[in-house]
Residue, then its C-alpha position, 0 to 999 in steps of 0.5 A: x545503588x538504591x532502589x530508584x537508581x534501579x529502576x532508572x537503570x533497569x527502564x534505560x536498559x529496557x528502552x535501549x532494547x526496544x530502540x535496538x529491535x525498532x532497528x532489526x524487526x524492519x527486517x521481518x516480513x508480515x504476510x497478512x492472510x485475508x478475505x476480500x469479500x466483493x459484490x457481483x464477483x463473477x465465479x471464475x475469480x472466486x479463491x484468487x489471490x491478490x497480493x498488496x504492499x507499498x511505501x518502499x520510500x526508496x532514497x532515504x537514509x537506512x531505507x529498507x531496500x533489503x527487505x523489499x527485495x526479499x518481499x519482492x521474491x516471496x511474492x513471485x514464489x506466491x504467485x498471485x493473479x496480480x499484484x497491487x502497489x500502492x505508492x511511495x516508490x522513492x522517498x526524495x523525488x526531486x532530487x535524484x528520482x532516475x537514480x532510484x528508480x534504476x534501484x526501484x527496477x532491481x528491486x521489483x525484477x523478481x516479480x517482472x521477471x516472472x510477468x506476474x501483473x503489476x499495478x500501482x498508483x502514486x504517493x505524495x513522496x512520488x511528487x516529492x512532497x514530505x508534508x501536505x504543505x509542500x508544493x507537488x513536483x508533478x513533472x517528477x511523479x509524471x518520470x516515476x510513472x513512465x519508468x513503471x510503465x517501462x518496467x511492465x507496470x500499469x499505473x491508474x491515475x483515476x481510472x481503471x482496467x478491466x481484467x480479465x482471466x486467460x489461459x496465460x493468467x490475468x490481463x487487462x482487456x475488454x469489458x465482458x461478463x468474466x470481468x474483475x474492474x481494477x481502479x487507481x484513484x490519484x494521490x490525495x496530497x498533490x490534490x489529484x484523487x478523483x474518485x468519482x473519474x476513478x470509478x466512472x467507467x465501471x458499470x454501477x454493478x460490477x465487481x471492481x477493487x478500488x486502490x489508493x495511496x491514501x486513506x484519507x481518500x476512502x472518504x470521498x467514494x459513494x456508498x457501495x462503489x467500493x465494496x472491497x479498497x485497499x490504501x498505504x501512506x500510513x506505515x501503521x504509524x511505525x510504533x504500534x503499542x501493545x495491549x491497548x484498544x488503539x495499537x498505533x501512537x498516531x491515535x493519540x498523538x494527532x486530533x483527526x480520526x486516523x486510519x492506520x492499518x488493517x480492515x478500518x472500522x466505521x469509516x466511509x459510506x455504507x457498502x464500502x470497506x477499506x483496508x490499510x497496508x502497513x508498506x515497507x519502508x519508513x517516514x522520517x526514522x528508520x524504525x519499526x516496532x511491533x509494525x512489521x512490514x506487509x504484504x497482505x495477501x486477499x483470497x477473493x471471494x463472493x459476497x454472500 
């Protein structure tokens, strides 16, 4: 065997690896440990935790439910003020959304069960749309939300709650001088991202978090009306190569500005930062390489 013949076979080898760990690394979990610095955060919610994932894409072929159950126990186990989902709970909402969201409700039982407040928005698969062109199932999304609601979970669609700490933990309520604002802006794709409606019950000066299933909606909010927002919908692009300045193969492989995962960088108007969950699940394969799964879990703090 010549030395080209090697090399080809050593590269075939080594690519295979990475194919056959693609398949198991979806099976890890990322707990992300951050701080979410928020203006006017009144002092009773200084060192809380807030926990955030997404994308479950329940329905597709080899989906990760596994992984999301067992996230679903470790984030009871962490007990966080409240928890945030930021959509994409099934991956084929038109054709058999009752049947995955009874699987959706087994899944999250561990963190129903412990009455640990939960809060959601909506994704494009939950208006069955796999791309942007595709016409928005409403009636669908309108389903998933009122079974989440069944489940205990409060889905925001461009609005938001007040939360306040009691002695029995986290609770929306009415506005006081203790209160942490929480908005959900609409899904991006079926149009319904309103952010100014979002955002317009919240006082210009108090605390709030902002949460979205897309990124690309962080755009659309006014300077310093989103000091600390979080978003999903891109999975961190699945693949993320090493060692090079922009990790995720969605950097080079499409013309507009991408926003992946992590704290994102010069993006959206002044006094706003964003976040991007890398979620659970997956978007067309079933693989994740060096792009485990997250949860991100925030420590609260006040802004300096």
């Amino acid at each position: 065997m010549n030395s080209l013949n090697k090399i080809g076979m050593g590269l075939g080898i080594f690519i295979l690896l990475i194919l056959v760990w693609g398949l198991v690394e979806p099976y890890f979990i990322d707990v992300e440990k951050e701080d979410a610095v928020i203006n006017q955060l009144p002092e009773e919610w200084e060192g809380k935790q807030i926990a955030v994932l997404g994308d479950y894409q329940v329905g597709m072929w080899m989906d990760n439910t596994a992984t999301v159950k067992k996230i679903s126990k470790r984030i009871a186990d962490m007990d966080p003020a409240a928890v945030l989902i930021l959509g994409d709970f099934i991956y084929n909402a038109a054709k058999s959304s009752k049947e995955e969201m009874a699987h959706v409700k087994e899944l999250l039982r561990p963190l129903t069960e412990k009455e640990i407040p939960i809060f959601a928005v909506l994704g494009n698969h939950d208006y069955a749309m796999k791309l942007r062109t595709d016409e928005p199932n409403r009636k669908s999304a309108q389903n998933i939300a009122s079974e989440l609601n069944d489940m205990g979970i409060e889905v925001l669609h461009n609005e938001s709650v007040a939360l306040e700490l009691t002695e029995n933990g986290v609770e929306p309520g009415n506005a006081t001088e203790n209160s942490l604002y929480l908005a959900g802006i609409g899904a991006a794709w079926p149009d319904e991202a309103q952010p100014d409606k979002a955002l317009e019950a919240i006082p210009e000066t108090e605390a709030r978090m902002v949460m979205m299933h897309n990124p690309d909606t962080f755009a659309k909010l006014e300077a310093g009306s989103a000091p600390f927002a979080v978003a999903g919908h891109t999975h961190g692009g699945q693949v993320r190569i090493p060692f090079t300045p922009q990790s995720t193969w969605m950097t080079y492989a499409k013309k507009e500005n991408v926003h992946a995962d992590g704290w994102i960088e010069d993006y959206g108007a002044a006094g706003n930062k964003l976040y991007v969950n890398r979620g659970i699940g997956f978007s067309d394969i079933p693989i994740r390489i060096n792009c485990p799964p997250e949860v991100t879990l925030f420590t609260l703090k006040t802004a300096s």
